[in-house]
One Martini backbone bead per residue (centre of mass of N, CA, C, O) as a GRO file, in nm:
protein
   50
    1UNK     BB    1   0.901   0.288   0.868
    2UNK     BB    2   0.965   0.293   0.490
    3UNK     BB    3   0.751   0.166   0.233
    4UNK     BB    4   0.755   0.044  -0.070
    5UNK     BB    5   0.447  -0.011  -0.296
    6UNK     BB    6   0.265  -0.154  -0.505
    7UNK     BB    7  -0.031  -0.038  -0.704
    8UNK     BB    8  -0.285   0.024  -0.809
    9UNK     BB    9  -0.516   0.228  -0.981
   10UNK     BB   10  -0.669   0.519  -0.810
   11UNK     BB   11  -0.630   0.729  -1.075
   12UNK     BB   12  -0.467   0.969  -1.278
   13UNK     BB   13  -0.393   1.195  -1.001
   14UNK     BB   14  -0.285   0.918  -0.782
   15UNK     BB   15   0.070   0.886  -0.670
   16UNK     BB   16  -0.061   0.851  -0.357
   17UNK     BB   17  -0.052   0.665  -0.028
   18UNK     BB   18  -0.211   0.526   0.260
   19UNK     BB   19  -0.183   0.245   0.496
   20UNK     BB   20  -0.461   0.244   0.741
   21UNK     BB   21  -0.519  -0.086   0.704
   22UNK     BB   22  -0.486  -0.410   0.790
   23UNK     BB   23  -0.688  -0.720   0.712
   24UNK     BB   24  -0.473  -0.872   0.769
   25UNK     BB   25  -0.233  -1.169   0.895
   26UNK     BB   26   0.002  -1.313   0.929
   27UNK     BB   27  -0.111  -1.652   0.799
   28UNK     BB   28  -0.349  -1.588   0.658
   29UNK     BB   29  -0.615  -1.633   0.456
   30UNK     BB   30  -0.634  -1.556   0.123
   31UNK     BB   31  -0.852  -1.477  -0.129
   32UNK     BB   32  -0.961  -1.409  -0.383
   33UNK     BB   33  -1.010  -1.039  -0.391
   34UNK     BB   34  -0.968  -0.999  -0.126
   35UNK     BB   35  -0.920  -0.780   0.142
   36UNK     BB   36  -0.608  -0.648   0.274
   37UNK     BB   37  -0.647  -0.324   0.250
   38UNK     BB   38  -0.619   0.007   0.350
   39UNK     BB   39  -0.643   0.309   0.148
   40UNK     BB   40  -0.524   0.678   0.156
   41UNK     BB   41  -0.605   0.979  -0.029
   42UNK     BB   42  -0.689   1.280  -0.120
   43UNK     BB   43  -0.934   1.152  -0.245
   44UNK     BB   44  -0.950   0.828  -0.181
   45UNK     BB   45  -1.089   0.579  -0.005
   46UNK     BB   46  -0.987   0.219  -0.019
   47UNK     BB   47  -0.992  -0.125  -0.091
   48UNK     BB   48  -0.717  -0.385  -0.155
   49UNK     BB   49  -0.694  -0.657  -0.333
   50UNK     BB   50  -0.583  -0.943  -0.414
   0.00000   0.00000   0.00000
């Protein structure tokens, strides 16, 4: 199954990306700015912070 997500901006010439692992389960606590999930692009590998 296929969903669209907005994310921040990963670069400039940075379009799309796919999320390679949720670091939260539904029900977790998470803090300001904590790590949510893992996301990879072409470009770059990181962490997308709440």
């Amino acid at each position: 199954m296929t969903f669209s997500v907005k994310m921040p901006a990963l670069g400039e010439s940075v379009s799309e990306g796919t999320v390679t692992r949720w670091l939260k389960a539904e029900g977790d606590h998470v803090a300001v700015d904590e790590a949510l999930l893992e996301v990879s692009t072409d470009k770059v590998d990181t962490e997308i912070p709440s």
